[in-house]
RODO-2510 file (C-alpha; in nm, 4 decimals, decimal comma):
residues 165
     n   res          X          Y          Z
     1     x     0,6156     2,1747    -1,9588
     2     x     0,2904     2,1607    -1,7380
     3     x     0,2582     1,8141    -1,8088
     4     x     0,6216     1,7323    -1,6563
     5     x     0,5216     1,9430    -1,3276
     6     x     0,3254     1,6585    -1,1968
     7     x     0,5848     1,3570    -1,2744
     8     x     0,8143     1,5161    -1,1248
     9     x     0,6164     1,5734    -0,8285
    10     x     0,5113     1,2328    -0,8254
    11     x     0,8737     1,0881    -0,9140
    12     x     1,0443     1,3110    -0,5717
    13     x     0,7570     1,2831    -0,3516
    14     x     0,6390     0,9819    -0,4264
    15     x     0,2793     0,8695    -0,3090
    16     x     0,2797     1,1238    -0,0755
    17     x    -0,0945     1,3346    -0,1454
    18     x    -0,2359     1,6574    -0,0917
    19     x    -0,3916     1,6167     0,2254
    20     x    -0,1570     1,4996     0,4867
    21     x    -0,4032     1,6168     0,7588
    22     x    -0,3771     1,5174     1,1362
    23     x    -0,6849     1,3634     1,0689
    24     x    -0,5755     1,1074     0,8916
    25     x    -0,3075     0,9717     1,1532
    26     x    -0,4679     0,6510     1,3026
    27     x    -0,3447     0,5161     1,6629
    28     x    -0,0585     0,2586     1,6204
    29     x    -0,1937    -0,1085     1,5327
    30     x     0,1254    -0,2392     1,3669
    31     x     0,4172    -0,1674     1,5640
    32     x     0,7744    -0,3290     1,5054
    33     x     0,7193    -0,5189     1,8165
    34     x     0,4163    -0,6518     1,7081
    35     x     0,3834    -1,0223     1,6880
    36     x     0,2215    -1,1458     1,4149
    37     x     0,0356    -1,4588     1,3079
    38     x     0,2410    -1,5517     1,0082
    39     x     0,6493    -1,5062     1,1173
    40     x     0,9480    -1,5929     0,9065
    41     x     1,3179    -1,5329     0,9249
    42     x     1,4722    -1,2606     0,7054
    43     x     1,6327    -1,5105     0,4986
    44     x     1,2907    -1,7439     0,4933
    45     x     1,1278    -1,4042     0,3336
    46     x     1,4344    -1,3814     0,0943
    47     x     1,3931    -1,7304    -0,0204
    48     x     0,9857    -1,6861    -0,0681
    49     x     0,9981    -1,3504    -0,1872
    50     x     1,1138    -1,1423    -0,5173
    51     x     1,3871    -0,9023    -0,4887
    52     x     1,1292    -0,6228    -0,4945
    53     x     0,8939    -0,7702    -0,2930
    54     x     1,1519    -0,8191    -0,0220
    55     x     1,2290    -0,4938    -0,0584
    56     x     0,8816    -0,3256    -0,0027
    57     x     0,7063    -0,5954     0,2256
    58     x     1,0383    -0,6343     0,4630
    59     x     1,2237    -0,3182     0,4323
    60     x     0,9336    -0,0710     0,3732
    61     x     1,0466    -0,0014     0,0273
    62     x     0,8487     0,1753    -0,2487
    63     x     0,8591     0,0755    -0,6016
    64     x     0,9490     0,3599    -0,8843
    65     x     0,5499     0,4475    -1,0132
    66     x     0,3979     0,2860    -1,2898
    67     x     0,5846    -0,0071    -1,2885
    68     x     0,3055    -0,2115    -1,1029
    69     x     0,1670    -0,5006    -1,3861
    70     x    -0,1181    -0,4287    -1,1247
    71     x    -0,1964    -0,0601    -1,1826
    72     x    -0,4448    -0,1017    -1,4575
    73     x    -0,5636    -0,4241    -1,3565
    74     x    -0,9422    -0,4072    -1,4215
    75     x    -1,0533    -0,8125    -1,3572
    76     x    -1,2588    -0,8786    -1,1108
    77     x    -1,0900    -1,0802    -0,7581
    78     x    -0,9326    -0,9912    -0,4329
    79     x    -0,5872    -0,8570    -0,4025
    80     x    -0,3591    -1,0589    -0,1449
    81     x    -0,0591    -1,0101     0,0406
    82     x     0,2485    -1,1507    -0,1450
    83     x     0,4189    -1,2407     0,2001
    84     x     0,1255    -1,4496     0,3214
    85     x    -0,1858    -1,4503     0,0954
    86     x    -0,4220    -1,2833     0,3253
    87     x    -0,7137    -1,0568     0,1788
    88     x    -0,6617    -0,7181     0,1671
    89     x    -0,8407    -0,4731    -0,0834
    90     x    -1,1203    -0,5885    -0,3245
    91     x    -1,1288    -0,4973    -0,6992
    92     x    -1,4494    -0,3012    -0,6251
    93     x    -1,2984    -0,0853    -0,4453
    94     x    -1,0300    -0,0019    -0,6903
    95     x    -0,9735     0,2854    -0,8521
    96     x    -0,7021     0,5118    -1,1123
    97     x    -0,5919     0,7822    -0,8817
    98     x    -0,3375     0,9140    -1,1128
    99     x    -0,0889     0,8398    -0,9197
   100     x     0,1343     0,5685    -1,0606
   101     x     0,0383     0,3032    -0,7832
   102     x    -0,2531     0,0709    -0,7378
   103     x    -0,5288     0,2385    -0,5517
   104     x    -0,8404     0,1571    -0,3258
   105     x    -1,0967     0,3641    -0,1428
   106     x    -1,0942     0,1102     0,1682
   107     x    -0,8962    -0,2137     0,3060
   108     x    -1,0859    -0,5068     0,4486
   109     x    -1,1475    -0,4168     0,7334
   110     x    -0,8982    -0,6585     0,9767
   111     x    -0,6989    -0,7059     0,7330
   112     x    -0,4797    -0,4302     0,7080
   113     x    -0,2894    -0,2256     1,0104
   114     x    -0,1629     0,1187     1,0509
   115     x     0,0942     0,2985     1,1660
   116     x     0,2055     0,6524     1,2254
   117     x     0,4716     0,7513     1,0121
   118     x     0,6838     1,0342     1,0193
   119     x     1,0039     0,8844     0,8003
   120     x     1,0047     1,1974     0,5378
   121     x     0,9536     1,4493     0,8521
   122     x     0,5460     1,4489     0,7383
   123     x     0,2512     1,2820     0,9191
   124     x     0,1455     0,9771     0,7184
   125     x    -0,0571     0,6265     0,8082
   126     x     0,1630     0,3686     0,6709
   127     x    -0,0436     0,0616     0,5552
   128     x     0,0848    -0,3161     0,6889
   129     x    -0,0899    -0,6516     0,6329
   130     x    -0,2194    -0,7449     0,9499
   131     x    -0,1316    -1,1191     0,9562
   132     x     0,2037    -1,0886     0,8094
   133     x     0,3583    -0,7203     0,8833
   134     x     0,4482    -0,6601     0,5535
   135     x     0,4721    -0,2929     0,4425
   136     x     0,2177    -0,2194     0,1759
   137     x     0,2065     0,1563     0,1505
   138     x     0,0115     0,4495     0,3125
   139     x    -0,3372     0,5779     0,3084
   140     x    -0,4206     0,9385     0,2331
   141     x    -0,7594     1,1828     0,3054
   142     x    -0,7545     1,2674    -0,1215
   143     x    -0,9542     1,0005    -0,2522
   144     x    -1,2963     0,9944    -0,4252
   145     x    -1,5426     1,1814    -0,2332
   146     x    -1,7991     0,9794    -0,3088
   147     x    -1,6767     0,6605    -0,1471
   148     x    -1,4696     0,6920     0,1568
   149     x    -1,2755     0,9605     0,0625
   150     x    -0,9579     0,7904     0,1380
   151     x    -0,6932     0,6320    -0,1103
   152     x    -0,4716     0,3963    -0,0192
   153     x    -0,1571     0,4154    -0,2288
   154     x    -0,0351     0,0920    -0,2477
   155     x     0,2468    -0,1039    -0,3792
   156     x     0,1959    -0,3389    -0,6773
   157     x     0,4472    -0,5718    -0,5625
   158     x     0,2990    -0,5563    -0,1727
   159     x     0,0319    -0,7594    -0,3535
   160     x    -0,0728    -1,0615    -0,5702
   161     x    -0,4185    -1,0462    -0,7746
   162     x    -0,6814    -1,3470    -0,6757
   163     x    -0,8953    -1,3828    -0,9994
   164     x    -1,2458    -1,3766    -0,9064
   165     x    -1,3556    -1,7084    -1,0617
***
């Protein structure tokens, strides 16, 4: 039974952490009004995209945890956006948090853009790519202490893996 405590946690609250600070609110750098560098039409996106990819880059979706093929990816490379193929997280800098998603200590920096987000009536920094828009997840103050401290909690299908060689 204590082992079911924290999937079900994890299954109703999603990749929502422990520490939901006000710290970690950053201003607004990704905005629905925003114009970015790469643009397409909803129906361009449709064409491009996977039904699930749609869903989370577009509409801000979250895919169920553990269903990532990139969660316990462990090659060395770059992770991309799926929308537009811009960097955004290195495999360095990932890590297992535990929590059913793909996770990194830090973005590349320029890369990535955040927003406040208050959807589930908490604080949280919701994660876009910076060139694209595309929703990729939010960052939280509960990662490894030795690093950055942050995790960003990040959709598997927000992404495509760049093989180092």
């Amino acid at each position: 039974m204590n082992k079911l405590i924290p999937i079900i946690c994890i299954l109703f609250i999603g990749c929502k952490g422990n520490s939901q600070e006000k710290e970690n609110v950053k201003p607004n750098t990704a905005t629905k009004t925003t114009q970015y560098k790469v643009t397409k039409t909803e129906a361009e996106w449709r064409k491009q995209l996977t039904d699930i990819q749609f869903y989370v880059l577009r509409k801000a979706g979250t895919e169920k945890a553990g269903t990532s093929e990139l969660l316990h990816n462990k090659e060395k490379g770059v992770y991309v956006c799926a929308g537009c193929g811009t960097h955004l997280f290195k495999s360095e800098h990932k890590y297992d948090s535990g929590t059913g998603w793909p996770s990194f200590d830090r973005e590349i920096k320029g890369n990535v853009a955040f927003e406040v987000d208050n959807k589930l009536g908490i604080i949280r920094t919701e994660e876009h790519c910076a060139v694209c828009g595309g929703h990729l997840g939010h960052v939280f103050n509960d990662g490894p202490r030795k690093t950055t401290g942050k995790r960003h909690c990040i959709n598997g299908a927000a992404l495509k893996f760049v093989p180092e060689n």
